[in-house]
C-alpha positions as CSV (number, residue, x, y, z in Angstrom):
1,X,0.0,0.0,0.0
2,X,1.2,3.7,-0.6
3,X,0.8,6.5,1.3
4,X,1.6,10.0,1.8
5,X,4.9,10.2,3.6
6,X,5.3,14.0,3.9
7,X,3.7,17.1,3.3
8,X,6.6,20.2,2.0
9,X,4.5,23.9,2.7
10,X,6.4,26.0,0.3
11,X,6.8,29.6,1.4
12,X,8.2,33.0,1.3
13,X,10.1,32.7,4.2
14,X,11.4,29.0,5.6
15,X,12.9,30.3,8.7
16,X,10.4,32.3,10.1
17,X,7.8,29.2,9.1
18,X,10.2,26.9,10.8
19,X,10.4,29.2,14.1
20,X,6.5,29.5,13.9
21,X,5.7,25.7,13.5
22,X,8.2,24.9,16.4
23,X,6.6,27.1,18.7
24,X,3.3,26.1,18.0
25,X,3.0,22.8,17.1
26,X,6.3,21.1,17.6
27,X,6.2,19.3,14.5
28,X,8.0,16.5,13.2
29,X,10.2,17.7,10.4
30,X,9.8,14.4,8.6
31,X,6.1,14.5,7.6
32,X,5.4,18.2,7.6
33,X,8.4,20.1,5.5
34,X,9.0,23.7,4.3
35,X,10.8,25.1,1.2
36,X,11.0,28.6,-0.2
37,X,8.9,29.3,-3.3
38,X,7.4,33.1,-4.1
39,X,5.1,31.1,-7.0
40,X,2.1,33.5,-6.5
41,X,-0.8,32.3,-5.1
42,X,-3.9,34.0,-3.5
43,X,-7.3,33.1,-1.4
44,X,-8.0,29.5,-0.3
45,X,-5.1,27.3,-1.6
46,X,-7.4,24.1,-2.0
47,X,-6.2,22.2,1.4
48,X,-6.4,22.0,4.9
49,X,-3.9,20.4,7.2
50,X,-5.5,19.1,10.4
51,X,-3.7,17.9,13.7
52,X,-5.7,15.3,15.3
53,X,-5.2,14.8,19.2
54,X,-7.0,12.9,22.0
55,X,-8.5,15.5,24.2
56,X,-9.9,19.0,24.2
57,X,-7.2,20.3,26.5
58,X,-4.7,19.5,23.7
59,X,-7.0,21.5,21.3
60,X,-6.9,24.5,23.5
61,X,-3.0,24.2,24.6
62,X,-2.0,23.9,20.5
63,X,-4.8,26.5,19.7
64,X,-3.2,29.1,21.9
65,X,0.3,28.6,21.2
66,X,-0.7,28.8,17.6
67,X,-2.1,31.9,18.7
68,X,0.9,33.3,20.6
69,X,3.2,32.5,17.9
70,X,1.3,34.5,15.0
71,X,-1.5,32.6,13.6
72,X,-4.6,34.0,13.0
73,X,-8.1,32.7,14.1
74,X,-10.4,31.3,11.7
75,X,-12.7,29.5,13.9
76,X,-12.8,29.1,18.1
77,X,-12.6,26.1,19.4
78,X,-15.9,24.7,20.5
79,X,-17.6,21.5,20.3
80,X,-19.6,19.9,17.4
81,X,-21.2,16.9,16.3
82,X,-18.1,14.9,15.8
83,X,-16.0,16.0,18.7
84,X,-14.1,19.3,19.4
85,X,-11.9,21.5,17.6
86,X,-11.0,24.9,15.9
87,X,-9.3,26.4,12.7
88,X,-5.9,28.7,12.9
89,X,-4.1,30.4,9.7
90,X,-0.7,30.2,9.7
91,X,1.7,33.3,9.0
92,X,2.4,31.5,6.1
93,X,-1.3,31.2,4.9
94,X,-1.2,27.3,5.3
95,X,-4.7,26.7,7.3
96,X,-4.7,24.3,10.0
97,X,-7.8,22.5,11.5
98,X,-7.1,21.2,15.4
99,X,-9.3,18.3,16.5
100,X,-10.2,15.6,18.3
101,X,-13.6,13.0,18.4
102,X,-13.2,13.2,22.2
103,X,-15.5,15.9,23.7
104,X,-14.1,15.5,27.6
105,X,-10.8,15.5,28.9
106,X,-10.1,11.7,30.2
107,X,-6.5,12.5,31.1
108,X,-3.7,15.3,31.1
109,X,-3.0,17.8,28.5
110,X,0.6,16.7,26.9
111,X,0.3,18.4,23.2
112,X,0.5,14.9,21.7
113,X,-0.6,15.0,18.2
114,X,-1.8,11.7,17.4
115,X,-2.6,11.8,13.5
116,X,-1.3,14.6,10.3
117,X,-4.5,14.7,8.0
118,X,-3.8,16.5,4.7
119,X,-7.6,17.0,3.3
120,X,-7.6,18.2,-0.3
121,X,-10.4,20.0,-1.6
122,X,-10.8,18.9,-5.3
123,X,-13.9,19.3,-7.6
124,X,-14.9,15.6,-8.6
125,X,-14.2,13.6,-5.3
126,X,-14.9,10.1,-6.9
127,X,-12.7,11.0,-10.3
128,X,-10.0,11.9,-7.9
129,X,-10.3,8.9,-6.1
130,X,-9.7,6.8,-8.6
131,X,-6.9,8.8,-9.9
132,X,-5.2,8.0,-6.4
133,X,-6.5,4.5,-6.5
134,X,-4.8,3.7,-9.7
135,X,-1.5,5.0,-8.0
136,X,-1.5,2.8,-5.3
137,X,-3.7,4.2,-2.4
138,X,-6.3,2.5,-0.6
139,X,-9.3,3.4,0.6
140,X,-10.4,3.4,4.3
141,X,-13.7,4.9,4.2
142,X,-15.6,6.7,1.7
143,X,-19.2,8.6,1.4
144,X,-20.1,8.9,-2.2
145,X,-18.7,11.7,-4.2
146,X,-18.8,14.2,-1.2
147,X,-15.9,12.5,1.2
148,X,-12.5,9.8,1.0
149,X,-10.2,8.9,3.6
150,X,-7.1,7.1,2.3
151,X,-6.0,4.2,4.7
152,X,-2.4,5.2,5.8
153,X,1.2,3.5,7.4
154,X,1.8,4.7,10.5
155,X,4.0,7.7,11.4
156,X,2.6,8.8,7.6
157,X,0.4,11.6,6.3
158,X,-3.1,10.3,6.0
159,X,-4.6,11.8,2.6
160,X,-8.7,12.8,2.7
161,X,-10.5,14.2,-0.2
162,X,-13.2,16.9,0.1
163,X,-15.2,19.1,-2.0
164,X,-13.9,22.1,-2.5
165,X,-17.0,24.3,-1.4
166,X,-17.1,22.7,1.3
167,X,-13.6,22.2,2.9
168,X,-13.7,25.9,2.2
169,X,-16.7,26.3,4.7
170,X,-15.1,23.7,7.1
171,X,-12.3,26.3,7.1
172,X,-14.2,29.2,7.8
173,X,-12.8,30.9,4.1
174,X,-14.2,31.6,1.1
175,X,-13.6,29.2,-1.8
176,X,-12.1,31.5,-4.3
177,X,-8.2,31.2,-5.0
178,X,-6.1,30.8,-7.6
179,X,-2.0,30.5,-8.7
180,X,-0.2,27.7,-6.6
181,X,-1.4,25.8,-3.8
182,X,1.9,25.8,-2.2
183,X,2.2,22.5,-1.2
184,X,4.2,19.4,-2.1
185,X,3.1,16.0,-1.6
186,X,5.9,13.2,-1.0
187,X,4.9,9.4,-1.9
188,X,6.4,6.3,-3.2
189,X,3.5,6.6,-5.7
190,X,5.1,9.7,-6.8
191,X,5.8,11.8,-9.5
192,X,2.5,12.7,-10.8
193,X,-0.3,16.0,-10.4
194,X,-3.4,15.0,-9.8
195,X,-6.7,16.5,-11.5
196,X,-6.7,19.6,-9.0
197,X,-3.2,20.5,-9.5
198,X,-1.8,19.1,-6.4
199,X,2.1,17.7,-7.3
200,X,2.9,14.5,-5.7
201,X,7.3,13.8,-5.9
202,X,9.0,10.8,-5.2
203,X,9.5,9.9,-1.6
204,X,13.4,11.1,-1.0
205,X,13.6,13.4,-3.9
């Protein structure tokens, strides 16, 4: 099975990106990378990267240093239907959902992030399905033409699919945007771009 091994934000500047994601999220370099690009881009670049933990404490804790360290707020944390979480913007315009299914606290806050989720917003969810189908991915659950998760190793990426429209809403941003989405997908199932313009390189390259 392939799978998404890392995620590469491209932006304008990788050290201040690199101090900000340290201080916020403490993430692991391997699956969530940066490199410097100044390819223009503007509005909603088509994705969402969410951080999955186990409580809401670790919601809140990672919301607030996000916070602290320069994002902006898209959404607040608050509970929903599916658990507990809220939306931050990046300095570097990369929009991060934080969330867990959990809606109590059933032990202490450590900032663990349990699961990167890399949610594409595309226009034809079950053409693009296929397209990453055919290259090796394998589907773990899947509701029509409006949702995919991608079954993933651990300590990978795990790759969703969305509608557009509505990953947009998720976000709390309008759907408009154009130029490059910024990001750089790496996979053994790699090279290829997929129908929506998102570039996929070979793992290592």
């Amino acid at each position: 099975m392939n799978s998404i091994d890392s995620v590469t934000l491209e932006v304008a500047d990788p050290t201040a990106a690199a101090r900000f994601y340290s201080d916020a999220f403490g993430l692991d370099r391997e699956r969530v990378r940066l490199g410097e690009s100044a390819e223009p881009t503007s509005g909603f670049r088509g994705f969402t990267l969410s951080l999955v933990t186990s409580r809401p404490g670790d919601v809140d804790a990672l919301h607030r240093a996000a916070l602290d360290a320069g994002a902006t707020e898209l959404k607040p944390a608050a509970k929903s239907l599916w658990g507990y979480g809220g939306v931050v913007q990046a300095p570097d315009g990369t929009v991060w959902q934080l969330v867990t299914s959990s809606k109590k606290d059933t032990g202490p806050v450590t900032r663990t992030i349990d699961e990167i989720v890399l949610l594409l917003g595309v226009e034809d969810v079950k053409a693009t399905k296929r397209f990453y189908v055919e290259r090796g991915l394998t589907v773990g659950k899947s509701f029509g033409g409006r949702y995919v998760e991608f079954a993933g190793d651990p300590g990978t990426v795990k790759l969703s699919l969305y509608k557009r429209r509505a990953l947009a809403k998720v976000a709390g941003v309008p759907a408009d945007g154009a130029g490059s989405h910024r990001i750089v997908l790496g996979s053994g199932a790699g090279p290829f771009t997929d129908p929506d313009g998102f570039v996929c390189e070979a793992s290592g390259q």
